[in-house]
N, C-alpha and C positions, 0 to 999 in steps of 0.2 A: 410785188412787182407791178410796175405803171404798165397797162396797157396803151400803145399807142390811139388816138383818135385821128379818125377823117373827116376832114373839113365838110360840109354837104353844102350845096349851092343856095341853101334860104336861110346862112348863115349861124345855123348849130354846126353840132359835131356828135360822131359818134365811135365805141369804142373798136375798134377795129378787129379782134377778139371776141366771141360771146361762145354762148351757150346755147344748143340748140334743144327745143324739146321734142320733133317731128318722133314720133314712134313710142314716144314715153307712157307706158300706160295712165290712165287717170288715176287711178289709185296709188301708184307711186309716186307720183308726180312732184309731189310736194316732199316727200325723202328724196328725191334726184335732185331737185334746184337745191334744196337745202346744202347736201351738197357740195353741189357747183360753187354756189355763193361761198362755204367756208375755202375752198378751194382757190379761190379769188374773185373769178367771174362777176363781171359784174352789167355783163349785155344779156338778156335773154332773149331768145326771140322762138314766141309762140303761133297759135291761128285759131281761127274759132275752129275751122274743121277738124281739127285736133284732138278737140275735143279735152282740154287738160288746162285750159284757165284757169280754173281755179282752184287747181293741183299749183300754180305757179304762182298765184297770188297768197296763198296759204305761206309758203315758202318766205314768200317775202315781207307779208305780217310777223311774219314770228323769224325772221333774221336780225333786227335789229339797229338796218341799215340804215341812215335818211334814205329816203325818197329822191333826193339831188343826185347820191350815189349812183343810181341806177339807171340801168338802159332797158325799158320793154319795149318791147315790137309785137303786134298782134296781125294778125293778116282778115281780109273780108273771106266770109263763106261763098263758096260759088252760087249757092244759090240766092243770095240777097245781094245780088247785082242792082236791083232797082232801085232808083235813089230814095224812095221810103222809106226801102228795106234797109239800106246801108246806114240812116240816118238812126236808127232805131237798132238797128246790130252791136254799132257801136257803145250804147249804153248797156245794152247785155254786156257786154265785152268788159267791159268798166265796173258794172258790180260784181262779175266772177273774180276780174282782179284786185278787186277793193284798191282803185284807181280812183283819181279823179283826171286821169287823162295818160294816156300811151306816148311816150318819145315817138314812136313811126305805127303808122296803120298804112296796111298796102292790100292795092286788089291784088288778091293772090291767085287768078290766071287773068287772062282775057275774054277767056271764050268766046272765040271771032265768031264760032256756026250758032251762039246761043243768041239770045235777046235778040234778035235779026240784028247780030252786028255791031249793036251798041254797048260798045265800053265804055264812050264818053260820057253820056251822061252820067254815069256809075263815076268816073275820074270827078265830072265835076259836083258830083255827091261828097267825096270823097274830101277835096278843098274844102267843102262848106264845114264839115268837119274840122279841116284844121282851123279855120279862120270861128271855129266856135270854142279856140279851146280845149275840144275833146281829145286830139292831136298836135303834139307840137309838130311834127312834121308825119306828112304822105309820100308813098311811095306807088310803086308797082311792083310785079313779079313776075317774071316768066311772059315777060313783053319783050314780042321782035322788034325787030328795028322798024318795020312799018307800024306796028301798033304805038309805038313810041313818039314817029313821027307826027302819026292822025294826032293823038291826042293835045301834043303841044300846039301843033296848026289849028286845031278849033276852040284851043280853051285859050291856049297863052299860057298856060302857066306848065312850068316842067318837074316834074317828078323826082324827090330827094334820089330816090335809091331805086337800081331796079335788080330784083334777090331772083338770077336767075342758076340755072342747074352748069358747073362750072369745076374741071378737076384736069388732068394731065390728060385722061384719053379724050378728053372733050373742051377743048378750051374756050370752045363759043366766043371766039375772035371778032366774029361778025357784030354781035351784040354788043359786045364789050368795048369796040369802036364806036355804037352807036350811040352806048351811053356816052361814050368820052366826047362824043360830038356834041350832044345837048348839055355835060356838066352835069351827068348824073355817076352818082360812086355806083360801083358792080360789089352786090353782096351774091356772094358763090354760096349757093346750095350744093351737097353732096359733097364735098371740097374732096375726099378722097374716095369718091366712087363707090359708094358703099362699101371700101374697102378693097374694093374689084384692082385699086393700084398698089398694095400694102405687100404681093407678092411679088411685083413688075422685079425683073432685073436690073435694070437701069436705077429703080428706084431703093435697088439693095443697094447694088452700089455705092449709089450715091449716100448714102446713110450709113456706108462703113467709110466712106472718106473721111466724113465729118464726126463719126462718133454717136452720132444721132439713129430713133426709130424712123424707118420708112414716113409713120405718122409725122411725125413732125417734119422733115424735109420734104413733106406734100404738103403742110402748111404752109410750113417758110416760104416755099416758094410761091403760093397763093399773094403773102404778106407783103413779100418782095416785088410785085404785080401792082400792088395800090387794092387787091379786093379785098375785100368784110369777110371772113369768114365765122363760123358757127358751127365747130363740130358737136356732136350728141355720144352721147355714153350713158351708159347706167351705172359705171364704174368707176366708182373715188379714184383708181391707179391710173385707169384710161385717160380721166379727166385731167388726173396731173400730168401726168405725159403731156395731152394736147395744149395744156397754160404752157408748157417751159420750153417757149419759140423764140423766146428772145433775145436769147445768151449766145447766136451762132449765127451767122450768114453764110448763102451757098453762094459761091464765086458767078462770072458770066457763063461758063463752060458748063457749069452745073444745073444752074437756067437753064440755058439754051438741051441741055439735056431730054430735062423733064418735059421740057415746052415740045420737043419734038415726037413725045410720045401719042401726040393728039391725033388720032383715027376720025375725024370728021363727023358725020352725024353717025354713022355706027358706034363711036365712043357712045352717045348718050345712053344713063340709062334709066331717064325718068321719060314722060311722054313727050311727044312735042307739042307743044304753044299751038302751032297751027291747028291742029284735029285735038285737041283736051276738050271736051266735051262733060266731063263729068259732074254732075249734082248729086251731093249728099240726100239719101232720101232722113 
């Protein structure tokens, strides 16, 4: 099955379906993509804090794939904000994946209270990157609409993608208008709430109308949205499940359903952007 792609505003595309690795232990790692990839998948998307690069690039040495085939994504470590750090991350990054360059690298928070503030300079790390090659395309992650703003207002240049936390009880509308204001795609993290909407009633229903797992009519309706998603599993059945979204559409009534289950910020339930503080020690 074609995975559809999204157009990105620095004129690639990306596949609009992946594979996510967040939580995959490191030693598995490399049987979980394996995997995916026989599965079909053919986006992954990792982070150095992850810690499982090169569980992921293992995978993909010994899949068999070209290199053209594929979509990697790698995210910055919180703590190598500094544009030395970043410039120097990213080749760590690149022989864990036995790369010579990632489809998207994104800072993956902001952390407004760290570096006194400064993300920019880290964004505009980040471009030099791409314009070296070692990135075809940059992004961000888990940037508000003011961090979004700052950054294009002082560098000019705007950001492929911004991969923020995004599902039925939390639809981050606010955000998701901000990309859409600068021409950035929204890649949804958590796309079904760690699962937290898998027993919603609404979202039964709506999955005995169609035939379909709660799973995948929390996709569909993602897909139906224009966002990226990337669910994760350990499990070749889970996985297939989550690939076979493409055989059914949910009506407007069925949207408008799911879309109404969004609880505001008490849906989230990863941290918020604003106070994320956190450095890997």
């Amino acid at each position: 099955m074609t995975v559809p792609t999204i157009a990105l505003n620095d004129g690639t595309s990306i596949p609009q379906l992946g594979f996510g690795v967040f939580q995959v232990e490191p030693a598995r790692t490399a049987e979980v993509v394996t995997s995916a990839l026989e599965v079909g998948y053919r986006h992954v998307d990792t982070a150095q804090m992850y810690r499982n690069e090169q569980g992921v690039g293992e995978a993909i040495a010994t899949s068999g794939l070209p290199r053209e085939e594929l979509y990697v994504t790698t995210k910055l470590n919180n703590g190598f904000h500094r544009p030395a750090d970043v410039l120097t991350s990213i080749d760590v990054s690149l022989t864990k994946l036995g790369l010579d360059h990632v489809d998207l690298f994104l800072i993956h928070w902001p952390l407004p209270t760290r570096y006194d503030g400064d993300f920019v300079s880290t964004w505009q790390a980040m471009v030099e990157v791409r314009e070296s090659g070692r990135a075809t395309s940059v992004g961000v992650s888990n940037f508000q609409p003011e961090h979004l703003d700052r950054i294009v207002a002082e560098t000019g240049v705007v950001p492929a993608v911004n991969q923020v936390e995004v599902h039925p009880y939390f639809a981050n509308d606010t955000v998701r208008a901000a990309n859409l204001r600068h021409g950035v795609a929204t890649e949804a993290w958590s796309p079904i709430a760690q699962g937290a909407v898998l027993g919603d009633a609404t979202v039964e229903k709506v999955a005995a109308e169609v035939g379909r797992t709660p799973a995948q009519v929390t996709l569909r309706w993602h897909l139906q949205r224009g966002d990226i998603v990337f669910p994760k599993s350990n499990r070749i059945e889970r996985m297939r499940e989550n690939f076979a979204v493409f055989g059914f559409e949910l009506d407007d009534a069925q949207m408008q359903a799911l879309s109404a289950l969004d609880r505001g910020e008490p849906g989230r339930t990863g941290p918020n952007p604003d106070t994320m503080d956190w450095i890997p020690s």
